[in-house]
N, C-alpha and C positions, 0 to 999 in steps of 0.2 A: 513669521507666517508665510507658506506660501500659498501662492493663488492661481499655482498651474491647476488647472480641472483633469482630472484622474477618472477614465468611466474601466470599468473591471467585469468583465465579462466572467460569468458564472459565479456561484456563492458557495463552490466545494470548500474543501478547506483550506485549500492554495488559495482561491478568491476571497475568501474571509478575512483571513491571514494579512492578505498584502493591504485588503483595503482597510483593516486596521492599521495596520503600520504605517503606510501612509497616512491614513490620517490622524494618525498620532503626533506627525510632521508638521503635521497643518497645512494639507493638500483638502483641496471639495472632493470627495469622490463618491461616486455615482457608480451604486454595483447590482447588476443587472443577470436574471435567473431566467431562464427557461419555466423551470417546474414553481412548482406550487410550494416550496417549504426551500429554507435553504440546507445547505449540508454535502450536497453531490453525491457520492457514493453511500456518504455516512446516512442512512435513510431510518426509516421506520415503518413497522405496519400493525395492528393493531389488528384481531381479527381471531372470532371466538371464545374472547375472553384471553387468548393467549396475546405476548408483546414481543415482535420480532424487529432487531437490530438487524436493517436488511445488508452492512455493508461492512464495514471493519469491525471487528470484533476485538483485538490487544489495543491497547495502549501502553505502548513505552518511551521515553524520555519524555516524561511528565515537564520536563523544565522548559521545553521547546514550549510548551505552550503557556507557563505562566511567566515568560519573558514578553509574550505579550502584552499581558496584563500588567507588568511590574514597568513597561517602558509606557505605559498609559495612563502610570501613577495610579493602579487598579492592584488588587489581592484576586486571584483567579478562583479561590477558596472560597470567596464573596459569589461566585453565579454558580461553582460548579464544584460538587465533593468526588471525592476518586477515593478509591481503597485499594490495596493489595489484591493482587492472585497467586495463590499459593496451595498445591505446588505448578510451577511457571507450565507444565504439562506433562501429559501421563502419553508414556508411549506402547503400544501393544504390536503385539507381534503375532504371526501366524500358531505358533507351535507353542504359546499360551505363556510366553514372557510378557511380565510387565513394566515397566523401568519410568519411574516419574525423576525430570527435572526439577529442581528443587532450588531455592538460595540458600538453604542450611547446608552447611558443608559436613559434620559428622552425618546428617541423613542422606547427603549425595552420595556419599562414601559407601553408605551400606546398599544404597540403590545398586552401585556400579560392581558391588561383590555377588551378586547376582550373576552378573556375565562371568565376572573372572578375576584371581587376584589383583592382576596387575591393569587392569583400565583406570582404576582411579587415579596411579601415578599418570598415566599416558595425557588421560583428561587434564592433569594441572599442568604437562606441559604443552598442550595442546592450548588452553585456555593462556598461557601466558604469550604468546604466539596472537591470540585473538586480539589480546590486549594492547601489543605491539602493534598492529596492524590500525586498530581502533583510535588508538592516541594520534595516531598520524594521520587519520582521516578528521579528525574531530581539529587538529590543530591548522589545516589548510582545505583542503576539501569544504567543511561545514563551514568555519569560519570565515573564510574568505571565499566561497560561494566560487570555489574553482570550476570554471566550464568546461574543459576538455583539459586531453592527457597533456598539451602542449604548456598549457598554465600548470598544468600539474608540476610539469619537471621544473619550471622557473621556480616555482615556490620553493623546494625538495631538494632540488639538484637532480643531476643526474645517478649518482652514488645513492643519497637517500631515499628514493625512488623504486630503484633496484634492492636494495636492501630491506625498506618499510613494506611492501605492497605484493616482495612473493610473487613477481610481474609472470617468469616465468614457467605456473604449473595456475592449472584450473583450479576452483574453490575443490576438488573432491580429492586433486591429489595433495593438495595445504594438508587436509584433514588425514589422509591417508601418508603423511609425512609422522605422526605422532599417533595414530590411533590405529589396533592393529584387531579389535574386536567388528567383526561386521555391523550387530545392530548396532554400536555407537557410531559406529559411518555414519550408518544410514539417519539415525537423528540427528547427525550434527549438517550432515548433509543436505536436509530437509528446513535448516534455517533460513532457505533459499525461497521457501515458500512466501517471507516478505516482501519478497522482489519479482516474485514468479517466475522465474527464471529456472534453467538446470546448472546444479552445482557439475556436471561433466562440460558444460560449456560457459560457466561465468568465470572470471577471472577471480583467483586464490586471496586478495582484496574483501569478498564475499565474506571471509572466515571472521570479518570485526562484528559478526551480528551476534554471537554467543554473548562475545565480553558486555556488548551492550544492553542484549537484556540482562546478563549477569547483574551488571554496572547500577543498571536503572530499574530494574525490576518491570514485571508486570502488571499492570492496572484494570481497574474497571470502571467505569464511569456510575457513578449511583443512578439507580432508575433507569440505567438502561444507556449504552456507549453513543445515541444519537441523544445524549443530554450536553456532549460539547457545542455540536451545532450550535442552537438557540443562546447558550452561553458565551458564543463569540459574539452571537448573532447581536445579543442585548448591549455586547460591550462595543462594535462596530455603531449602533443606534447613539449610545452614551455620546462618542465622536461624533457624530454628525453625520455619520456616511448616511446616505439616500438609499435604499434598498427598493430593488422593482420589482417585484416576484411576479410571475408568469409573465413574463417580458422576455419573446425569444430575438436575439439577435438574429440579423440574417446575411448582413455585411461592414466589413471596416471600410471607410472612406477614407482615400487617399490622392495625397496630391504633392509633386515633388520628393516622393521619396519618405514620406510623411504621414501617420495616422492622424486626420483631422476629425473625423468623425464614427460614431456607432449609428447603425440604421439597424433598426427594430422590425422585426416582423408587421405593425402596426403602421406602418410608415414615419414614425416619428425618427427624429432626429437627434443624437446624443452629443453634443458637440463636445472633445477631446485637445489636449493639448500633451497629455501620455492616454494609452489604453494597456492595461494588462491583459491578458487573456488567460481563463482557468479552462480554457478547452483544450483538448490537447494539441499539441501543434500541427501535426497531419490534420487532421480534420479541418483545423482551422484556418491552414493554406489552401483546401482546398474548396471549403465552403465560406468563408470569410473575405480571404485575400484573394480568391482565385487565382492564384501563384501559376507562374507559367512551367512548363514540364521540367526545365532546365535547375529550377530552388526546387521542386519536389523529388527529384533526382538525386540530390543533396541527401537529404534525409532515409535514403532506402536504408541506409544502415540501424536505425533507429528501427527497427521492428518493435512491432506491438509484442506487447508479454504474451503471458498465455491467459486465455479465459475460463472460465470452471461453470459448473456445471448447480446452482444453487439449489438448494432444497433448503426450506425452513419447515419442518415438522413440530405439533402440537401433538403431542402423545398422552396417554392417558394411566401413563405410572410413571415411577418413579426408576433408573438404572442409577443404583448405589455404587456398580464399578467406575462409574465415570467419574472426572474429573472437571474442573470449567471447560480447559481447553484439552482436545486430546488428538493421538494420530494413530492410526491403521496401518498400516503396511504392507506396500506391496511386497510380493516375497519375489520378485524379481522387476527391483527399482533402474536399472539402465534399460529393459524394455520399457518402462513405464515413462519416463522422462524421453524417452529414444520415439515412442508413439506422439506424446503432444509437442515436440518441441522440432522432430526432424522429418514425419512424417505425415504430421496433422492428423493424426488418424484418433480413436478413442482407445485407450488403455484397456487390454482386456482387464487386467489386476492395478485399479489403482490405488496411487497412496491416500488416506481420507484424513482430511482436515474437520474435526465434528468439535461441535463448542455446543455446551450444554449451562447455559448462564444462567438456568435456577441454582446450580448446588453455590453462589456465590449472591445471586439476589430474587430469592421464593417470589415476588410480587410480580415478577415478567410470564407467568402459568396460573393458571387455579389451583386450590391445593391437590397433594396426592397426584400431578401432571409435572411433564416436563415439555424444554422447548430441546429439541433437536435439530441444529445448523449443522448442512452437511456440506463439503466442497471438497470435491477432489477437481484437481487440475486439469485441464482440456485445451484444445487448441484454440487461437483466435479463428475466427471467420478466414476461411480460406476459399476465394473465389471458382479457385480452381480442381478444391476438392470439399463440395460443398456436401454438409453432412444433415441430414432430414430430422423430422423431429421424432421419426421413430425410431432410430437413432440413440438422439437424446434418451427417450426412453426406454431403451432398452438401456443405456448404458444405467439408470436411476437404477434398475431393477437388479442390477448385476451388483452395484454399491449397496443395496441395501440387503442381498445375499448373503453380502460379504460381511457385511455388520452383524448381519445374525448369526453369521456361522464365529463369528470373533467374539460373541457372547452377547448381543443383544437381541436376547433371547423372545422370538415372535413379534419385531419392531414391527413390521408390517399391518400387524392385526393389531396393532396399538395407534394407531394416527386417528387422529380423529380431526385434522384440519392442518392444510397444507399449502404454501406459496411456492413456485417453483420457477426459475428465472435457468435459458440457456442463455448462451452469446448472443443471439438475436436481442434476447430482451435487455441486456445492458446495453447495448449500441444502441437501442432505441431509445432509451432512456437517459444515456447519460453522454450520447452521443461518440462516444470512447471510439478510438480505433479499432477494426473490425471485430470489436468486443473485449477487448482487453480488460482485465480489472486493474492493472498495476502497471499501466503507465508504456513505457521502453524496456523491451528484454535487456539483460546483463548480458552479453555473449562478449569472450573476449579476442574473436575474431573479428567480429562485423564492427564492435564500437569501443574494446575494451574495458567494456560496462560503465561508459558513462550516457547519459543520457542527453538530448539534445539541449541546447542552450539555452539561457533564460533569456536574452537577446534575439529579436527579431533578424536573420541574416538580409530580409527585406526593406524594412522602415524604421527609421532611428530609432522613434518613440513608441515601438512596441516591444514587450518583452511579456514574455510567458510566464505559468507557476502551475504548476500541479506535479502528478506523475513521469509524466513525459518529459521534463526538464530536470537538470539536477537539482536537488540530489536525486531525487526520482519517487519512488510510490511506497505507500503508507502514512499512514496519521502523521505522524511526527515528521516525514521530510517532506510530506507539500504543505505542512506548517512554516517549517524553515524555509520553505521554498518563498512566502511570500515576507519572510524577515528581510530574507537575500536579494529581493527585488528589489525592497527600499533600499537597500545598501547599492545597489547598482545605480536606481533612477537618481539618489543622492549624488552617487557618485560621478555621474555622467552628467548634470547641472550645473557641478563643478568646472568639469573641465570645458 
C-alpha cells in the first residue's frame, strides 16, 4: 500500500482516470470539481423532454477504458454497456454525393465506386499506411507515455522515426501520397477533427486515426455517451477516492520546488504529497501556479486547438437521410481550415460535424423527434481579434442554411428547443484555454503535434492529464492519459 496522499484537481476524464489508477495502487486520493456533476467536457443536459450529450459524442478504443476496470479487478460491463455504430459515418457533399464509412469491407467497396473505380484500391493502400503509422504509435508513444519528440527518437531511433511517422509531409500530403479522388481527401482529411487541428498543418503522423477507428470500431455509450462519467465515477467511489463536487480550487501551495498543498475557493486546505491536475496546463500556470513570464513562455508553442461553435437542437421530426454521426462539407476545405486556424476569422463555408443519436438510441427524443448536434469548427478566443456574439450568430444562421440547402429540408421551422454554447461558454465552464474544446493544436511546426507534458516543468510532484498533455484530446487519450500518469508517479518513487 501506499500512503502518499494524491489530491487531483478536476473530475474530466483525465481526472477520473488517474484518480482511479492511482488508487488502484493504493494511493488516498482526494479528487476535487469545480462544477456540480463529474465528467468535464463529457456533460449532460436534459431539457423538453429531449437528452443532450453536451460533449464527446464517438467513442473509440473501448479497451482504454476497461483496462481500468480490469486493473481494479473490476468487469467495466458491470457499470456501463456500449454498442456499435455502424455505419462509422455518412459523408455529404455539396452536389448531392453521399459516401458512408463503414467496417464491412464488400459495402466499403461499393461505397467508394461511387466516386470512382480505382479509390478502393487507393483506400487499401492508404489504409495500410495508416496502419503502419498506428502500430508505432501504439508500441512507444501510448505505451510508454512518450513526452516529446526527443523521447521519441530514443525509443525509435533515428531511422525508425523517419520511416514510421512520414515526419517529412503534413497529415494532408500522407493522404494525398495514396489518394487521388478529392472527396476521399477531404474525408480522410477531416479525421483531424479528433484533434481539432488542420490536416494542412498537423504532422502526417495524424494519418493513424483511420486505422484506429478501423481497428477499434465506433461506439455508443447506452443511455446516452455521459453514462461513462458516473461509471468511472462509481468505480473511483468502489476505491476509496473522496470526491468534492462543487469545490473550486483556486491555488497549488508550494514550497521548495514542491506541491504541498490545494487551497479551495472555500478557504480550506487540501494537504498533498503529489497533486495531478485535470485543467489544462496554461490555465493552470497561470491561475494555479502563477508561473512567472519566463515557464509561460515555455509553452507558447502548445496553442489551444480550435473551439466550435455548439448547437444542440430538439427538432420535431424525424430526417431518415441521417446517419448517427455524419459530415457536411465545405466545398472549399483550405479556406475553411485557412479562416479558423491561420486567421481566426469564421468560415464563410464551413465543414459540419452533426450527430443525430436517436437513429442508434430513440429514448434521448420523444417519439416521432430528433436530437440534432451541430459543430463546425471555429477559432479559439483570440484577444486580439475578438469576435461578438452577433457574429456567433450569424455564423449558426449560415450552418443551418447550409443544412437545409444539403437536404435538411426546413430544419429551421422544426426546432422546437435549443442549447447553444460559443467559445466564451466553454472557457467558462470548463475553464479550457481561450475556449479550446480539444486540448493542444497538432501543428507540425510550432510543437510537431505533440502536446505539452504530463510533468510539471515547475514542481517535482506535479504532473498533468487531460487534452493538453499527451497524448492529447478525446475520450480515449485523456483516459490513457491518467493510466500514464500512474506509470510516471510509479515510476518517479522509484527512482
Amino acid at each position: 500500500m501506499n500512503n502518499k496522499r494524491v489530491v487531483v484537481i478536476g473530475a474530466g476524464l483525465g481526472g477520473l482516470s488517474a484518480a482511479i489508477a492511482l488508487a488502484s495502487e493504493g494511493f488516498a486520493v482526494e479528487l476535487v470539481e469545480k462544477n456540480d456533476k463529474v465528467g468535464g467536457k463529457l456533460n449532460i443536459m436534459s431539457k423538453d423532454g429531449f437528452t443532450f450529450d453536451l460533449g464527446p459524442s464517438i467513442l473509440t478504443m473501448p479497451h482504454v477504458f476497461e483496462a481500468l476496470f480490469t486493473r481494479a479487478g473490476k468487469n467495466m460491463h458491470d457499470y456501463v454497456g456500449i454498442e456499435t455504430v455502424t455505419p462509422h459515418w455518412r459523408n455529404f457533399f455539396e452536389d448531392g454525393t453521399v459516401i458512408d464509412l463503414t467496417p464491412d469491407e464488400e459495402a466499403q467497396r461499393r461505397e467508394f465506386e461511387k466516386l470512382d473505380s480505382k479509390t478502393a484500391d487507393e483506400f487499401a493502400r492508404f489504409m495500410a499506411y495508416s496502419k503502419q503509422i498506428s502500430d508505432a504509435v501504439e508500441e512507444g508513444y501510448f505505451a510508454k507515455g512518450l513526452d516529446s519528440f526527443w523521447e521519441l527518437v530514443k525509443f525509435y531511433g533515428v531511422r525508425r522515426s523517419l520511416q514510421n511517422f512520414d515526419v517529412f509531409r503534413s497529415m494532408d500530403q500522407g493522404v494525398r501520397r495514396f489518394i487521388s479522388n478529392p472527396k476521399l481527401v477531404e474525408i480522410l482529411n477531416y479525421f483531424i477533427k479528433y484533434v481539432g487541428s488542420s490536416p494542412y498543418d498537423s504532422p502526417a503522423l495524424m494519418n493513424l486515426l483511420p486505422h484506429i477507428q478501423a481497428e477499434y470500431g465506433l461506439w455508443y455509450v447506452k443511455g446516452g455517451m455521459y453514462g461513462m462519467a458516473p461509471a468511472m465515477e462509481r468505480l473511483a467511489i468502489e476505491l476509496g477516492v473522496n470526491i468534492r463536487l462543487n469545490s473550486e480550487v483556486t491555488a497549488i501551495e508550494q514550497q521548495n520546488q514542491k506541491a504541498t498543498a490545494v487551497k479551495l475557493q472555500d478557504g480550506s486546505v487540501l494537504a498533498a504529497d503529489i497533486v495531478v491536475s485535470n485543467m489544462e496546463v496554461i490555465p493552470a500556470m497561470q491561475q494555479l501556479l502563477n508561473s512567472p513570464a519566463k515557464e509561460l513562455k515555455k509553452m507558447q508553442r502548445f496553442e489551444p486547438s480550435c473551439s466550435g461553435l455548439v448547437l444542440h437542437l430538439g427538432v420535431n421530426r424525424i430526417y431518415p437521410q441521417l446517419a448517427h454521426h455524419n459530415f457536411f462539407y465545405s466545398d472549399q476545405p483550405e479556406q475553411h481550415f485557412d479562416a479558423v486556424f491561420h486567421k481566426h476569422t469564421l468560415s464563410e463555408d464551413p465543414t459540419i460535424y452533426l450527430v443525430a443519436p436517436v437513429k442508434t438510441d430513440p429514448s434521448q427524443a420523444p417519439e416521432g423527434c430528433e436530437i440534432i448536434k451541430i459543430l463546425p469548427h471555429i477559432p479559439h478566443l483570440d484577444p486580439e481579434k475578438p469576435l461578438s456574439a452577433e457574429d456567433y450568430l450569424a455564423l449558426r444562421e449560415r450552418v443551418l442554411i447550409k443544412l437545409e440547402r444539403m437536404g435538411l429540408t426546413d430544419l429551421r421551422q422544426h426546432i422546437v428547443t435549443e442549447e447553444y454554447w460559443t467559445p466564451l461558454d466553454i472557457q467558462a465552464r470548463y475553464y479550457s484555454n481561450l475556449g479550446s474544446i480539444y486540448g493542444v493544436v497538432a501543428d507540425r511546426k510550432k510543437n510537431l503535434g505533440f502536446k505539452a507534458p504530463q510533468r510539471s516543468n515547475e514542481l517535482s510532484n506535479l504532473y498533468f492529464v487531460g487534452g493538453s498533455v499527451n497524448p492529447g484530446g478525446g475520450m480515449p487519450m485523456v483516459t490513457m492519459s491518467g493510466q500514464l500518469v500512474r506509470d510516471k508517479i510509479l515510476a518517479d518513487l522509484k527512482s
